[in-house]
MDAnalysis code that builds the backbone (N, CA, C; Angstrom):
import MDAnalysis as mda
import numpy as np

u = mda.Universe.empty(444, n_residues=148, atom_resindex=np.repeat(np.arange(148), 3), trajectory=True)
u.add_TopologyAttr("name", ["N", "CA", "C"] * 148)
u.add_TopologyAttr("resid", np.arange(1, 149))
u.add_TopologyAttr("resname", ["UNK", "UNK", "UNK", "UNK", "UNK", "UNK", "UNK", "UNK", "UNK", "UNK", "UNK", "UNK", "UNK", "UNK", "UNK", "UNK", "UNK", "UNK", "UNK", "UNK", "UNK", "UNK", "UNK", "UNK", "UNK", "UNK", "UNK", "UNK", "UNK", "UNK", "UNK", "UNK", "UNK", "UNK", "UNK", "UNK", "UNK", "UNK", "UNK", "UNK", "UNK", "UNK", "UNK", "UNK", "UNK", "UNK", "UNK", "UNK", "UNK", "UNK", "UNK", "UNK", "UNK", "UNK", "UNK", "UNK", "UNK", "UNK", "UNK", "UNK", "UNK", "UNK", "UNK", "UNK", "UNK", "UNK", "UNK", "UNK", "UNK", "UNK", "UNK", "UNK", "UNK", "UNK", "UNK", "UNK", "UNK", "UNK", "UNK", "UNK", "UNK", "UNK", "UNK", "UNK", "UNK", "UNK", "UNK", "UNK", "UNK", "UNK", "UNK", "UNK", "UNK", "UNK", "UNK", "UNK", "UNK", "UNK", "UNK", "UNK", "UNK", "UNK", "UNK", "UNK", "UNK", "UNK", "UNK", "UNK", "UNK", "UNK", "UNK", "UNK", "UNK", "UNK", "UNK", "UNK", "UNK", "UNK", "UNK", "UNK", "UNK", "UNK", "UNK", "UNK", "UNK", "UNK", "UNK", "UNK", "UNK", "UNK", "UNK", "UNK", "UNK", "UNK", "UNK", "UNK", "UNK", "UNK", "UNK", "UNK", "UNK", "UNK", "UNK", "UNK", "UNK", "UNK", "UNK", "UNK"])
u.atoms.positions = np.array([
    [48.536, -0.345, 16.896],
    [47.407, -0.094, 16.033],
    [46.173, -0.840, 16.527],
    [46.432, -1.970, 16.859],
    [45.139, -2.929, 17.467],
    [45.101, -2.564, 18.513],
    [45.654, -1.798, 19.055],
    [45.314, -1.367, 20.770],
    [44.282, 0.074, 20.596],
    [44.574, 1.194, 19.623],
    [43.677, 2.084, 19.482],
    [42.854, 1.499, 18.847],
    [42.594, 1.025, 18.125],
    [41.168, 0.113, 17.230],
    [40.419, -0.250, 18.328],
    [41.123, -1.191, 19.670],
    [40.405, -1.683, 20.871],
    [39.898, -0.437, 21.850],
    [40.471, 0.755, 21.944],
    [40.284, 1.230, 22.635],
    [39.084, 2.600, 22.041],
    [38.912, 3.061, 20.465],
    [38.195, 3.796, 20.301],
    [37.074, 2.651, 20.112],
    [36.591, 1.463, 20.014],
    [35.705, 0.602, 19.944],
    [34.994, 0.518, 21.737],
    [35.909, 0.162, 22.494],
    [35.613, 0.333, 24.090],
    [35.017, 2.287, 24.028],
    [35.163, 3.098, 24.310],
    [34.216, 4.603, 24.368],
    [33.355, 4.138, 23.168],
    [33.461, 3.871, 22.349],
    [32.203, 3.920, 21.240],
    [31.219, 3.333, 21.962],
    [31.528, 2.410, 22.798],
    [30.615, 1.263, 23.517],
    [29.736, 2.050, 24.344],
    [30.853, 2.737, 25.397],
    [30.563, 3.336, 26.729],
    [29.536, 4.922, 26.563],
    [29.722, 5.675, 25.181],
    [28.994, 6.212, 24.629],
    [27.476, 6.083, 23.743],
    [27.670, 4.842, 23.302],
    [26.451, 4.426, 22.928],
    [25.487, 3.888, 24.251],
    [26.085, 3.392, 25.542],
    [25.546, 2.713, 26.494],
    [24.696, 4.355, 27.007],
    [25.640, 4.815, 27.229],
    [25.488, 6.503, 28.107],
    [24.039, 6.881, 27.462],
    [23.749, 7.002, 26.245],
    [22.903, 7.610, 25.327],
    [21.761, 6.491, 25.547],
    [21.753, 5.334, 25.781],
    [20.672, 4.622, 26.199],
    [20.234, 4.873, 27.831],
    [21.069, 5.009, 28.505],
    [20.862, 5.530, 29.669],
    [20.202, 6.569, 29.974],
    [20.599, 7.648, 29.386],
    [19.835, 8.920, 29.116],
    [18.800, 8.944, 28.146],
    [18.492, 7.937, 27.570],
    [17.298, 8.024, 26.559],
    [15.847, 7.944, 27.674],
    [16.423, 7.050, 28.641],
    [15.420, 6.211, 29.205],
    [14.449, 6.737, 29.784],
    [12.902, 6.594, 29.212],
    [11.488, 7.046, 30.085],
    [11.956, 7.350, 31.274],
    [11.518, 8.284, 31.627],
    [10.961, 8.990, 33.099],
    [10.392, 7.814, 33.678],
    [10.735, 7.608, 35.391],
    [10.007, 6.593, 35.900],
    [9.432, 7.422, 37.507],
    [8.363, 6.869, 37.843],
    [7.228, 7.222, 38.801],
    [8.367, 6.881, 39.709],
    [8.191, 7.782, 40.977],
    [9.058, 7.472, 42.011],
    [7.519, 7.734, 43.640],
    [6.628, 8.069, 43.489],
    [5.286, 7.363, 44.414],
    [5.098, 9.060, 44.763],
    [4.044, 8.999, 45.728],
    [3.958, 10.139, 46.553],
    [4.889, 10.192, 47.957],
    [5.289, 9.467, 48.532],
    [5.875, 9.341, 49.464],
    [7.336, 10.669, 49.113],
    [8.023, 10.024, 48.150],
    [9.197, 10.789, 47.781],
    [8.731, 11.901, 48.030],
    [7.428, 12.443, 47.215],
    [7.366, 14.184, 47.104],
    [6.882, 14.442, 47.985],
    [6.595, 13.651, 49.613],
    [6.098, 14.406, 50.159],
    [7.710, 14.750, 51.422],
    [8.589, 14.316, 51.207],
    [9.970, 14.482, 51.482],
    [9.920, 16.565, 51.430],
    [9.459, 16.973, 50.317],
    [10.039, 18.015, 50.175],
    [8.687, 19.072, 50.367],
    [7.345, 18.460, 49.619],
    [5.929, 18.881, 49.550],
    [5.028, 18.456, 50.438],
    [5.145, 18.444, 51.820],
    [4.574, 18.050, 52.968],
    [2.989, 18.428, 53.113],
    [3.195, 19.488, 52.936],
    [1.968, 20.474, 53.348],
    [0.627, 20.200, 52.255],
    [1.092, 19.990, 50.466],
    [0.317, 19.650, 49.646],
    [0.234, 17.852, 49.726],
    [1.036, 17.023, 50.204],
    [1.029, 15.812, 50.308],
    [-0.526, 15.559, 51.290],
    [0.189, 16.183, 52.575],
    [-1.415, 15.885, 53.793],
    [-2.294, 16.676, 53.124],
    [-2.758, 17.319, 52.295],
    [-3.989, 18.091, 51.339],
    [-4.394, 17.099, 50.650],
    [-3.338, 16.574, 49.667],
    [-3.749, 15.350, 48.492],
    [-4.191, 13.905, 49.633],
    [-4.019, 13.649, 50.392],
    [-3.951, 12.974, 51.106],
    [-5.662, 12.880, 51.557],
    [-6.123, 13.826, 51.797],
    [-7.607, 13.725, 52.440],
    [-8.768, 13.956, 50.569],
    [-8.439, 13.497, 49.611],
    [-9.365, 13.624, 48.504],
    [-9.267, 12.301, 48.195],
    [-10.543, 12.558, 47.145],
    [-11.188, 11.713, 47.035],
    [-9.887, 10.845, 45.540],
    [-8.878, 11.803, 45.232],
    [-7.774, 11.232, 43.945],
    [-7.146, 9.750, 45.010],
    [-6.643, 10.057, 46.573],
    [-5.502, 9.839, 47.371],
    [-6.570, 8.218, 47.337],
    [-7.878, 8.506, 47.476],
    [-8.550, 7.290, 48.032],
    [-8.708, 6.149, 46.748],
    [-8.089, 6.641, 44.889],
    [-9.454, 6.274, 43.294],
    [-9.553, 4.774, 43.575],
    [-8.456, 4.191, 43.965],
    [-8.068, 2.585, 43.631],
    [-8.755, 2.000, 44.493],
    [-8.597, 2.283, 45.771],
    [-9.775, 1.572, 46.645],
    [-11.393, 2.045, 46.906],
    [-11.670, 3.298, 46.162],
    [-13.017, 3.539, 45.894],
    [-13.641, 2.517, 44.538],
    [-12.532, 2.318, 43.878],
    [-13.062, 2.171, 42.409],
    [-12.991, 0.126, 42.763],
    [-12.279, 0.166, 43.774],
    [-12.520, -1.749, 44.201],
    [-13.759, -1.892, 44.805],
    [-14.058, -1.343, 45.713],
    [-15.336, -1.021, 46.888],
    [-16.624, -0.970, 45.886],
    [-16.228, 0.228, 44.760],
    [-17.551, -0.015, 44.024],
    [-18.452, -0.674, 43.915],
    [-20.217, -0.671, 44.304],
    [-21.208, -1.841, 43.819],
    [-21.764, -1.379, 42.273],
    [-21.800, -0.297, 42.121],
    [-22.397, 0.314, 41.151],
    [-21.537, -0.291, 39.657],
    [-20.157, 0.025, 39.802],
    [-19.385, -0.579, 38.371],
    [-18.870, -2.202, 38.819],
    [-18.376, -2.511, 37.598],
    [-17.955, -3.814, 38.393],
    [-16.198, -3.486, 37.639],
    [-15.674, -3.697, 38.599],
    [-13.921, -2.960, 39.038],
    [-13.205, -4.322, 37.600],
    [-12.429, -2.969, 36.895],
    [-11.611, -4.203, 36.260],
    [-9.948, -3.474, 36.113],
    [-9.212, -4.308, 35.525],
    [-7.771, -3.624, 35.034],
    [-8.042, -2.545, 34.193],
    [-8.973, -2.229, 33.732],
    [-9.258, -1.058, 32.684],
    [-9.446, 0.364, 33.594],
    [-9.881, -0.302, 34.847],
    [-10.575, 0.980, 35.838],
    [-9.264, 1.382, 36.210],
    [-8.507, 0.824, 36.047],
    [-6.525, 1.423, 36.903],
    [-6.431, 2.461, 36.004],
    [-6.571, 2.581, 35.021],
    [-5.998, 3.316, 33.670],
    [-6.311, 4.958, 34.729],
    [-7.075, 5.429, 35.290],
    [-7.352, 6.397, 35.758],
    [-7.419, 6.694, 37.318],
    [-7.766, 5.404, 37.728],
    [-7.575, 4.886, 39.177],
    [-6.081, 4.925, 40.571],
    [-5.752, 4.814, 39.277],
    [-4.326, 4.599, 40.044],
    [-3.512, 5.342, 39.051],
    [-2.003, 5.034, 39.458],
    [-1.159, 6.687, 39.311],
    [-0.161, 5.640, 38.349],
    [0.008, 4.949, 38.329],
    [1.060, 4.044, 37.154],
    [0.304, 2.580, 36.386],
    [-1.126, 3.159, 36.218],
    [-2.047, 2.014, 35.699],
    [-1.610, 1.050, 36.308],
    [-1.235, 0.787, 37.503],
    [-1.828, -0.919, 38.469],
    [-1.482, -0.548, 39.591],
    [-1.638, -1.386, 40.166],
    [-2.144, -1.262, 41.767],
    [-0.623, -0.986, 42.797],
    [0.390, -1.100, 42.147],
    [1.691, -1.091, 42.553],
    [1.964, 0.600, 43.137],
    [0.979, 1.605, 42.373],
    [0.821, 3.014, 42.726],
    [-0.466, 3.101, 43.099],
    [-1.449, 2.988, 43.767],
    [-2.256, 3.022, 44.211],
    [-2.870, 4.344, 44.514],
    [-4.254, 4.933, 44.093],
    [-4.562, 6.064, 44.230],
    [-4.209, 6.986, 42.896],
    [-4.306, 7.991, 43.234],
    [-4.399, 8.992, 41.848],
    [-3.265, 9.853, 42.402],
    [-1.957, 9.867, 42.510],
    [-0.820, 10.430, 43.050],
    [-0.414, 11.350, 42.519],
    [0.625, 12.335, 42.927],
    [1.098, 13.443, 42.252],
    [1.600, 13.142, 40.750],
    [1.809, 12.203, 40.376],
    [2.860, 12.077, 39.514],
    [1.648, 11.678, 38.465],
    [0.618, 11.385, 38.470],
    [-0.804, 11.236, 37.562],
    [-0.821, 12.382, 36.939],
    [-1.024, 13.566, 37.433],
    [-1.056, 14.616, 36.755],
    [0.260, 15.768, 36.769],
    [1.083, 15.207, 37.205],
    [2.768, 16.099, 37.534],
    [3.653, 15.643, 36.383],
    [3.322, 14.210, 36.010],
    [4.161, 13.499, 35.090],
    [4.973, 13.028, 36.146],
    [5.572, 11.411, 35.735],
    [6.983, 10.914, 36.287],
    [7.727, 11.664, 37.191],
    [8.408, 11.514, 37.664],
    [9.263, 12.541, 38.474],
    [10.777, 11.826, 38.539],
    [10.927, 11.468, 38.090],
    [12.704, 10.440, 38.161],
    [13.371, 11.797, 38.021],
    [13.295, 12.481, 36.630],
    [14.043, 13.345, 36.423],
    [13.461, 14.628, 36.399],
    [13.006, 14.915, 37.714],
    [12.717, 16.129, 38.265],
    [12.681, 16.538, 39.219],
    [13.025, 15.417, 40.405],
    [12.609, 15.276, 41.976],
    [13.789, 16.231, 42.265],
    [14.695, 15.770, 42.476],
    [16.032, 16.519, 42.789],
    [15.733, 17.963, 42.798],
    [15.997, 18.425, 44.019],
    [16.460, 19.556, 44.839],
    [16.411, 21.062, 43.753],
    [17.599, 20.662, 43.281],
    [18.474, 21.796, 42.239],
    [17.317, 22.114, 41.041],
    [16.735, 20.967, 40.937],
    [15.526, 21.193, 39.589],
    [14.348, 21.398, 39.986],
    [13.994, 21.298, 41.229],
    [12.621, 21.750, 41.341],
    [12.775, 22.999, 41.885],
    [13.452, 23.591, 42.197],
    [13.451, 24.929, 42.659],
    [13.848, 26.089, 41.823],
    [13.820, 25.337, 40.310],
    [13.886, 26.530, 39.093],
    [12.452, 25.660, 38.510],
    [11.399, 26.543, 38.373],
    [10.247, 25.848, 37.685],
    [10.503, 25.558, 36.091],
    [11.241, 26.901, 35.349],
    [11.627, 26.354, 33.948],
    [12.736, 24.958, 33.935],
    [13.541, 24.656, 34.846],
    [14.204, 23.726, 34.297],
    [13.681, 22.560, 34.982],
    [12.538, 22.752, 36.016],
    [11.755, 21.549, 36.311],
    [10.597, 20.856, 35.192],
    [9.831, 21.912, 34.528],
    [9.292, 21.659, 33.276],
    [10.220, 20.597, 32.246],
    [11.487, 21.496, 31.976],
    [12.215, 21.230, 30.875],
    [12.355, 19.572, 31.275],
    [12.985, 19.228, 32.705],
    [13.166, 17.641, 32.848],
    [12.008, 16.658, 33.033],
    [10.706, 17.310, 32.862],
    [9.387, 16.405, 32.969],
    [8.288, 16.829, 33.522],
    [8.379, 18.092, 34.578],
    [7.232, 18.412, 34.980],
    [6.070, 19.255, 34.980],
    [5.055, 18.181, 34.936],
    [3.789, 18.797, 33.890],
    [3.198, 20.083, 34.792],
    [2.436, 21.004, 34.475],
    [1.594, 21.749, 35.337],
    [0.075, 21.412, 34.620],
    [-0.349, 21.220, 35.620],
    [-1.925, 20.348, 34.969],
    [-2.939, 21.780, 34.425],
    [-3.635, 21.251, 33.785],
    [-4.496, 22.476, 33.058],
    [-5.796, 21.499, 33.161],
    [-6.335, 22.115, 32.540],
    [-8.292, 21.110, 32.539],
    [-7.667, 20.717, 31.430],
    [-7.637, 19.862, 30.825],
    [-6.848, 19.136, 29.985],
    [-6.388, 17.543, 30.562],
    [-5.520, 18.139, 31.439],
    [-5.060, 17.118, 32.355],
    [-6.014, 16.613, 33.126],
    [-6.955, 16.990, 33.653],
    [-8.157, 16.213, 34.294],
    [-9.116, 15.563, 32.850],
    [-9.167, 16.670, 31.788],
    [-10.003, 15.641, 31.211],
    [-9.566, 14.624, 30.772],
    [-8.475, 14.116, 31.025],
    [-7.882, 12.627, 30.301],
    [-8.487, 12.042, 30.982],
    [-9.347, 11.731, 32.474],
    [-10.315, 11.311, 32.951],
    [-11.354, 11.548, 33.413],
    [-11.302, 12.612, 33.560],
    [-13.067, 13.040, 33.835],
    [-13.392, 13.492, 32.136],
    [-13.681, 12.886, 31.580],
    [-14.078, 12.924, 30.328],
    [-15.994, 13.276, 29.966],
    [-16.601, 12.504, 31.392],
    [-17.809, 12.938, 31.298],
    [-18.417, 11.718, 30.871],
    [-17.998, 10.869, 30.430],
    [-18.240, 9.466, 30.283],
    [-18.578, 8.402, 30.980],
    [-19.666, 7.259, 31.205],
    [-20.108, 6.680, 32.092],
    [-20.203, 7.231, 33.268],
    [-19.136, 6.786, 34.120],
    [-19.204, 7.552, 35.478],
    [-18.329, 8.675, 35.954],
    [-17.551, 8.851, 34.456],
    [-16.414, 9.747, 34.845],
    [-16.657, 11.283, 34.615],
    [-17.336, 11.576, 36.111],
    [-18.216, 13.352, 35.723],
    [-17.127, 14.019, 35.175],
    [-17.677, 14.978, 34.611],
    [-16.690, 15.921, 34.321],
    [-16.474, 17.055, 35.418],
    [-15.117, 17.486, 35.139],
    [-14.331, 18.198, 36.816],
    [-13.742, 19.430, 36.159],
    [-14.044, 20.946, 36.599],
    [-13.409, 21.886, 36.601],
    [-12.338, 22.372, 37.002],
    [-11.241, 22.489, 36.667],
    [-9.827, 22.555, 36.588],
    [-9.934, 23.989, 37.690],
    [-9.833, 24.101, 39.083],
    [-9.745, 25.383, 39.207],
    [-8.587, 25.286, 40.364],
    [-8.345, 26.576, 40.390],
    [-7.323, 27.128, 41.577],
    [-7.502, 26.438, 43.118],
    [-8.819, 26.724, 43.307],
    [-9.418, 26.761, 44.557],
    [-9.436, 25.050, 45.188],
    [-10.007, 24.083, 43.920],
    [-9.996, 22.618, 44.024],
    [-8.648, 22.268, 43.865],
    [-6.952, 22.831, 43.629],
    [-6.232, 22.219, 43.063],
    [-5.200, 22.901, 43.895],
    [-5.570, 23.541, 45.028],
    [-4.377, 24.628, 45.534],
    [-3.596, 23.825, 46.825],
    [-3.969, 22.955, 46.972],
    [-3.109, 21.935, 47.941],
    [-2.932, 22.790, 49.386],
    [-3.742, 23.161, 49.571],
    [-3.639, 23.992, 51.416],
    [-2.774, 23.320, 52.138],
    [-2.687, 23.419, 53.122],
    [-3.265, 23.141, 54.735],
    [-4.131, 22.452, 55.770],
    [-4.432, 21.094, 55.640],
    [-5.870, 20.885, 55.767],
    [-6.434, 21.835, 57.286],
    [-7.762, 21.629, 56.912],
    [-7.980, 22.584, 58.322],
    [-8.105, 21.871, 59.339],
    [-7.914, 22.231, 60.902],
    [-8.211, 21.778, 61.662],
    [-8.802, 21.966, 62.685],
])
């Protein structure tokens, strides 16, 4: 009797642990990872002015650079993600990177990944101080090829 008492108490454990495990925030995994699979839009993102925010927004003479400027600057609010990375406007990618899920777009959505709309830019180009406001279009957002 004290051995099943011990033993449905041990899975109660291992089930409650599981469910914290799986609860857990989405975490940023960089641009590097996505460019593993997204090469072609990586060297695109790579030459804008998002790839450069953190060290434009240090360089600045015009503002004077603080921890507040990361909030938009950088891709995981501090300097540890540096730049304005896929995952700024893609959302997290922990649980979406994988192979099997990005190559169904509904069940890549379903595990975290955003498709940006003007929406998603205005969380910082708001139009505010220095933050012009930016048109959400195809043409600015289509990740080419760069030319050469």
């Amino acid at each position: 009797m004290k051995r099943a008492f011990l033993v449905v108490v041990a899975v109660a454990a291992i089930l409650g642990l599981s469910a914290l495990v799986t609860d857990a925030a989405p975490t940023y995994i960089g641009a590097e990872k996505c460019k593993m699979c997204h090469k072609v839009q990586y060297d695109s993102w790579a030459q804008t002015k998002h790839a450069k925010a953190t060290e434009s927004a240090k360089a600045s003479k015009e503002w004077k650079f603080e921890a507040a400027c990361l909030t938009c600057h950088a891709t995981n609010k501090d300097e540890a993600m540096a730049g304005v990375q896929c995952e700024a406007c893609h959302g997290a990618g922990s649980d979406y990177k994988t192979l099997s899920v990005m190559k169904d777009v509904a069940k890549a959505k379903a595990a975290g990944l955003v498709i940006p709309t003007q929406a998603t830019c205005d969380g910082c180009h708001d139009g505010k101080e220095h933050h012009k406001k930016q048109a959400f279009t195809r043409e600015v957002h289509a990740h080419k090829a760069p030319a050469k």
